[in-house]
N, C-alpha and C positions, 0 to 999 in steps of 0.2 A: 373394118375398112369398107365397111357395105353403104357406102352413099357419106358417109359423114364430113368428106371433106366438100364444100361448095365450089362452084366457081362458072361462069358463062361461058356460052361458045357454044356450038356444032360440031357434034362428032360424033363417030360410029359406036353405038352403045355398049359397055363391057360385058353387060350381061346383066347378073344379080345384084349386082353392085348399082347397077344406074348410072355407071361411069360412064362420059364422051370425053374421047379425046382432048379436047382442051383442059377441061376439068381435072384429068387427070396431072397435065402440068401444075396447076393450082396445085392438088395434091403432094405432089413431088416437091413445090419452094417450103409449102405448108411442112412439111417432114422433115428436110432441110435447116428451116428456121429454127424446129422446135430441138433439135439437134445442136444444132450452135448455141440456142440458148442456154440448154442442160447442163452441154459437154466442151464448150469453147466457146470460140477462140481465149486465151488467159491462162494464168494458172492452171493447173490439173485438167485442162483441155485440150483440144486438138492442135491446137496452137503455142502451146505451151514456149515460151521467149526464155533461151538464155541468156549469158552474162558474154564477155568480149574474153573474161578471163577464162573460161569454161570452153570455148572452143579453141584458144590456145593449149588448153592441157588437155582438148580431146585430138586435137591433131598431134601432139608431142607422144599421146601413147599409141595413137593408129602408126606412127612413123617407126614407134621403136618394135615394131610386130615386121613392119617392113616398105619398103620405098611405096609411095603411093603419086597418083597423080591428085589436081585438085579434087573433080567431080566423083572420085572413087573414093577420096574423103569424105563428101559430101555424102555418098550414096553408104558407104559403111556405118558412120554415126545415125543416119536412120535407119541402118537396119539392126542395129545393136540396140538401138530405143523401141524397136518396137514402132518405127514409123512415128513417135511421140516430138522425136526433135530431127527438122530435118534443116542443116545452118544452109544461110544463103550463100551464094557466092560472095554476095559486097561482104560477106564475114570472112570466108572462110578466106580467099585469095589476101584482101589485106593481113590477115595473120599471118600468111607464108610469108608474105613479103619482111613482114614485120620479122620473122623469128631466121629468116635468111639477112639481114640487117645486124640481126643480135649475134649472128656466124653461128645459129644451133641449128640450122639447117643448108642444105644445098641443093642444087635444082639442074638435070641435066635435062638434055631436050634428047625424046625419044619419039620418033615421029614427029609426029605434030602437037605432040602435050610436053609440058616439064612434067618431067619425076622428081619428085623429090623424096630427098633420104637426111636421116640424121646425122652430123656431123659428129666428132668426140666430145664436146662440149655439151650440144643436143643432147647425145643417148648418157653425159652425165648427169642432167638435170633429168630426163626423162626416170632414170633411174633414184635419183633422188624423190620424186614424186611417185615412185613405182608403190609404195606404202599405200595412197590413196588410191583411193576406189576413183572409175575414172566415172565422168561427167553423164554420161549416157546411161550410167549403174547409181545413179541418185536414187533414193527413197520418191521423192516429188515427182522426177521423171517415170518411176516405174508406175506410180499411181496414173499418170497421168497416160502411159500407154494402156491399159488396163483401161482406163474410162475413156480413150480413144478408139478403143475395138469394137464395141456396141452399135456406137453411132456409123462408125466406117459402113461397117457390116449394113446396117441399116439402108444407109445410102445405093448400096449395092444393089440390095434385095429393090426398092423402090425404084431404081435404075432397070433392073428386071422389067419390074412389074408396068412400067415406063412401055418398054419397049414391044412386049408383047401387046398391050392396051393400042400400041398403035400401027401394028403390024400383024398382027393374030385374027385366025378367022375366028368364028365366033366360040365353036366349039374348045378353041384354043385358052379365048378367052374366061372362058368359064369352067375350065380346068386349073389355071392358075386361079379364079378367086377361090377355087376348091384349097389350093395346097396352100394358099396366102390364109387361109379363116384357119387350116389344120396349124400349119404355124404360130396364128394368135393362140388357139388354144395350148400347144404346147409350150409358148413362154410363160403366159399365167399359170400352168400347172409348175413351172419350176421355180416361180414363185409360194408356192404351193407349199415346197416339200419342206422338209428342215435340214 
């Protein structure tokens, strides 16, 4: 990371690196880019798109665990993928609508959100479906939270390395490219091993 990303501008230099401030932004879209290109958006990337029918039988099995609201929907199926699949609203809200229509669900207002819970019909098809592995426990999906972690993580660290690059006195500065070059080393070593 020692100088090789380019870019113009005026900024306070990082140290060993030869980094200024702007440059460093450069850096940061530059890591970014190469990131999405790898690892997403698409198939078995960050972005990985499901089907309309997959988050109807993701919300029919979060329901039969227990009443949920929409966004506690939302927020449970990415965290059961691993952050790999995170449904929108325009998904998830027309399926409730959609499966309170079909009478497999119901929706009471509880404060200011509906809840919603499985009707008898609901937790029968729920249960009919219980055989299958649910949507968020895919082969595809699990690959693709697995090649979603790298780059996250990545982003992070560069968010880090971000932030200190433009707030850090110098001494600061040149204590992270210390622990940023020990870290290159230690990924290449775990490419290393067997």
């Amino acid at each position: 990371m020692n100088g090789s990303f380019s870019g113009g501008g005026q900024g306070r230099p990082m140290g060993a690196g030869g980094w200024a401030g702007p440059n460093l932004w450069d850096a940061l879209d530059q890591l970014r880019e190469g990131f999405e290109q790898r690892f997403g958006p698409g198939p078995g990337g960050f972005g990985t798109r499901m089907g309309r029918g997959d988050v109807r039988a993701a919300v029919l099995a979060l329901l039969a665990e227990q009443p949920m609201h929409g966004y506690q929907i939302i927020r449970e199926i990415e965290e059961r993928s691993a952050g790999a699949w995170k449904p929108s609203p325009g998904s998830v809200y027309p399926t409730l609508q959609l499966l309170a229509d079909e009478g497999l669900i119901s929706a009471e207002e509880s404060g200011d959100k509906k809840v919603y819970s499985l009707t008898e019909s609901g937790r029968a098809e729920a249960d009919a479906a219980g055989d299958q592995s649910a949507p968020w426990a895919s082969a595809g999906l699990k690959d693709a939270a697995r090649g979603a972690a790298l780059p996250k993580a990545g982003m992070r660290l560069a968010q880090a390395a971000s932030t200190i690059g433009r707030t850090g006195t110098p001494d600061q500065i040149q204590a992270a490219v210390d622990v940023l070059d020990e870290a290159r080393r230690k990924l290449y070593s775990i490419l290393a091993q067997d």
